[in-house]
C-alpha positions as CSV (number, residue, x, y, z in Angstrom):
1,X,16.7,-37.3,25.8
2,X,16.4,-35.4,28.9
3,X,16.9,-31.4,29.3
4,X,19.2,-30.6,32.1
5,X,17.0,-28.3,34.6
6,X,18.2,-24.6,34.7
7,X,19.6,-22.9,38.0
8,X,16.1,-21.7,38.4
9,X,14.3,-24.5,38.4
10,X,17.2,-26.6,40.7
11,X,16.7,-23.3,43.0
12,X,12.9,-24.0,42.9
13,X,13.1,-27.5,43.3
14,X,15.5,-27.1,46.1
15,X,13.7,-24.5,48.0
16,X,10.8,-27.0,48.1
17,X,8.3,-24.4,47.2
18,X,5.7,-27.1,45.8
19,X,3.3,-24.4,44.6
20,X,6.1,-22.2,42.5
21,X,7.3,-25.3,41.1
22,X,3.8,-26.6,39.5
23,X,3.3,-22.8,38.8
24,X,6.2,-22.7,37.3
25,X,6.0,-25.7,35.4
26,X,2.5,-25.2,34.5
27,X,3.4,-21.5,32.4
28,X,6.0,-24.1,30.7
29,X,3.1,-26.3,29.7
30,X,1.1,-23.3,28.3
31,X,4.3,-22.1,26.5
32,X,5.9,-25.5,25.4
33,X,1.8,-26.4,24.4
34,X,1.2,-23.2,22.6
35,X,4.4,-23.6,20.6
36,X,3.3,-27.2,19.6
37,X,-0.4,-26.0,18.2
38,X,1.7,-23.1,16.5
39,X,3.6,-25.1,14.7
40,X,1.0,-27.7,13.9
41,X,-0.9,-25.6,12.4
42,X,2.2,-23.4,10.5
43,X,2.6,-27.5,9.0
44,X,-0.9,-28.1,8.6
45,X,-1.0,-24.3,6.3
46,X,1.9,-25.0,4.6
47,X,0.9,-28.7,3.5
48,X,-2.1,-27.3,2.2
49,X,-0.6,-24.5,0.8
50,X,1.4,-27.1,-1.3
51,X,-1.7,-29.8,-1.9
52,X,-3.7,-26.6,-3.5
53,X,-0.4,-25.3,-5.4
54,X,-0.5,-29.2,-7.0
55,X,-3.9,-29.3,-7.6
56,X,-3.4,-25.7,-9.7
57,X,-0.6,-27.3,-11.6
58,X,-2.4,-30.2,-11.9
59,X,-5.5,-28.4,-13.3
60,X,-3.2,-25.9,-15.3
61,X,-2.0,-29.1,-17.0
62,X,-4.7,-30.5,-17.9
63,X,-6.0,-27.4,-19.0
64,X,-3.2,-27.2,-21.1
65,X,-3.3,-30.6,-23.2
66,X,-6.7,-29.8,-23.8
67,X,-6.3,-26.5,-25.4
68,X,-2.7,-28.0,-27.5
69,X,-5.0,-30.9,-29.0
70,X,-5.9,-30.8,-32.5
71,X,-8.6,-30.0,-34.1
72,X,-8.9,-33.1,-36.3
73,X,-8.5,-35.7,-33.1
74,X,-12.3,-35.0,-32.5
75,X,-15.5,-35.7,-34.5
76,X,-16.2,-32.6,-36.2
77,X,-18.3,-31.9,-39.5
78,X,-16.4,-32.3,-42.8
79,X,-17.0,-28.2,-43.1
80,X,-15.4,-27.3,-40.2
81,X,-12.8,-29.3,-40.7
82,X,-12.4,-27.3,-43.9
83,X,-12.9,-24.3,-42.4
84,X,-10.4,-25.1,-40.0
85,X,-7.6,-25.9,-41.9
86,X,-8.6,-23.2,-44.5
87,X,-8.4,-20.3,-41.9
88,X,-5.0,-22.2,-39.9
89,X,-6.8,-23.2,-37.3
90,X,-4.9,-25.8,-35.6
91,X,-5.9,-26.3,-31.9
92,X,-8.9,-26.0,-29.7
93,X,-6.9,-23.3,-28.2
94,X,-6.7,-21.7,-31.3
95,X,-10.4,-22.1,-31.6
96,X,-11.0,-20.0,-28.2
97,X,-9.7,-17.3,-29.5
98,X,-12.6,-16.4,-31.9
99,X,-16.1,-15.1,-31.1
100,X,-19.3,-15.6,-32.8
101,X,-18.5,-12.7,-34.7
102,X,-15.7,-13.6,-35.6
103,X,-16.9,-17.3,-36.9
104,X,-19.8,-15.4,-38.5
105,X,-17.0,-13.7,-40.7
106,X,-15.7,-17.0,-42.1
107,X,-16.4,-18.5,-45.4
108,X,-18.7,-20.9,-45.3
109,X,-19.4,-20.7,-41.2
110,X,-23.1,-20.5,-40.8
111,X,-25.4,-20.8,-37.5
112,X,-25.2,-24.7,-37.3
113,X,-21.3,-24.3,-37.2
114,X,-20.9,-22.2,-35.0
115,X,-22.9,-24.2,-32.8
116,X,-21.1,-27.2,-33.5
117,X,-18.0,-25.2,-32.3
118,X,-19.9,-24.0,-29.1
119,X,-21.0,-27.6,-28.4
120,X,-17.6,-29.1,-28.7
121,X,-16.1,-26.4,-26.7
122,X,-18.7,-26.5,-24.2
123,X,-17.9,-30.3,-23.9
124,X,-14.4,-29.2,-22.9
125,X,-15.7,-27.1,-20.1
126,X,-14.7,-23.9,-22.6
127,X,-15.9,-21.3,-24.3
128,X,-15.7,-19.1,-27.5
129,X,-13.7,-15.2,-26.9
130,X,-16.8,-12.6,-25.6
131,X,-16.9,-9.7,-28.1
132,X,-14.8,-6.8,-26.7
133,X,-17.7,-3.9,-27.0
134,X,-16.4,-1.2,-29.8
135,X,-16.7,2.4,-28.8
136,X,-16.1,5.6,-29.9
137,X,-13.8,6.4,-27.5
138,X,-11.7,3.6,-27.9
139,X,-11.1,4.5,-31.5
């Protein structure tokens, strides 16, 4: 599909000024050049905006189904199990959401649980809740 030249450029053409016209055409180049790399990379920015935004949902998925699975679906001692299903404890997510304290506090949770909970966690690339620090002033 051709482009029809502009008055100018018939005027330049016609005149016979060989130097104006490759001028001419060469701030075209530039331009028409520029533009092209501009939007290259305005596609290249956007596609991997949208690859990382899949790759967060992606992770946020799978970050997801690991927090929602059950407690029981792993191979955990028969006294946290107990323990477990004593204090409602469902989910591994549910299971983040306790510190060491806070597992300390249980019935029957000694030192060996509590690591058995940090080892499975840890296996999950998770963690048990830090201990918020308790001061004065935030009594």
């Amino acid at each position: 599909m051709k482009k029809e030249l502009s008055k100018f450029e018939k005027l330049l053409l016609q005149k016979g000024d060989v130097e104006l016209v490759v001028t001419y055409a060469k701030e075209h180049y530039n331009q028409m050049n520029y533009m092209f790399r501009h939007y290259v990379i305005m596609f290249l920015e956007q596609a991997t905006r949208d690859e990382i935004a899949e790759n967060v949902l992606k992770k946020l998925q799978e970050e997801q189904e690991v927090l929602s699975s059950k407690i029981t679906e792993f191979n955990t001692s028969k006294r946290l199990s107990q323990i477990c299903e004593r204090e409602n404890i469902n989910t591994v997510g549910d299971l983040t959401l306790y510190s060491r304290l806070d597992l300390a506090m249980l019935r029957s949770c000694g030192r060996k649980t509590i690591r058995e909970v940090e080892d499975l966690l840890e296996s999950l690339n998770l963690s048990l809740q830090q201990p918020t620090p308790h001061t004065a002033d935030s009594w």
